[in-house]
N, C-alpha and C positions, 0 to 999 in steps of 0.2 A: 697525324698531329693530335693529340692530349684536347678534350674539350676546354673552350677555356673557364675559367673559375672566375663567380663575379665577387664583387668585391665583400662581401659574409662572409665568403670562406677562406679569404686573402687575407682577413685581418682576425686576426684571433681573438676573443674576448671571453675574459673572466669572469667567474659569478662571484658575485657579493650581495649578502643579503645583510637588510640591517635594520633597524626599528626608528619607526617616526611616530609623531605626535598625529593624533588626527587633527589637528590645527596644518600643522607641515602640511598633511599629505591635502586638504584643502586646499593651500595654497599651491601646490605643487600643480594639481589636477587643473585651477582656475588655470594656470600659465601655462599647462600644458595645450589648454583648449586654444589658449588666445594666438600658442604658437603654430600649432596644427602639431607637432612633436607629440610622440608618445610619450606614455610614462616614462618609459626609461632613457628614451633620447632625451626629455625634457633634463632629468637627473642629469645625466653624463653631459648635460649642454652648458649646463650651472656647475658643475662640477668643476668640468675643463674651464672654466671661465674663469675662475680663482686663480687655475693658472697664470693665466695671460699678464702683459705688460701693462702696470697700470695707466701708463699715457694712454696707450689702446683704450681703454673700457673709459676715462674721461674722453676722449675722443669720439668715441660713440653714442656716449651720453650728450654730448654738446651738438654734433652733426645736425639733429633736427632742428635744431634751433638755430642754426647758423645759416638751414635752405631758406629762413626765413628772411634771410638780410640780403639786402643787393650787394652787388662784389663788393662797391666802396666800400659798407660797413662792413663787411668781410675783409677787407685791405685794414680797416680802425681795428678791427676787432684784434688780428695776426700780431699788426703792432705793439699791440698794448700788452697782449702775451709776450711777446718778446721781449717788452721793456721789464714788463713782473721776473721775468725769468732771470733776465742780467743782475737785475738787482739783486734777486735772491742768491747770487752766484757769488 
């Protein structure tokens, strides 16, 4: 049986090289620190993240602030999204 391959060398990745601000790369390097992420995971973490679903990423962004409510106001809170929502519908 073939050693098995971990996952580096299962997932192929492309170079791209590209020019930043040293302002950016400031920024990038602070957030890179606060994530533990490298440079380049931080890039491809921010990158991929444009991706996603924007319900997702406001989703994410509200979660911490939502651990701060007991259920009931988490039950007000659901609500009240739901009523904005119909309405907007």
């Amino acid at each position: 049986m073939p050693p098995k391959q971990d996952d580096r060398q299962q997932t192929k990745r492309l170079r791209h090289n590209f020019n930043m601000t040293p302002q950016l790369k400031e920024r990038l390097t602070a957030s890179r620190r606060q994530s533990g992420n490298t440079m380049n995971g931080e890039i491809h973490a921010r990158l991929d993240a444009t991706y996603e679903d924007s319900a997702l990423r406001i989703a994410a962004v509200i979660w911490p602030m939502l651990q701060k409510l007991d259920q009931d106001e988490r039950e007000k809170f659901a609500d009240l999204v739901i009523a904005m929502a119909r309405s907007r519908a």
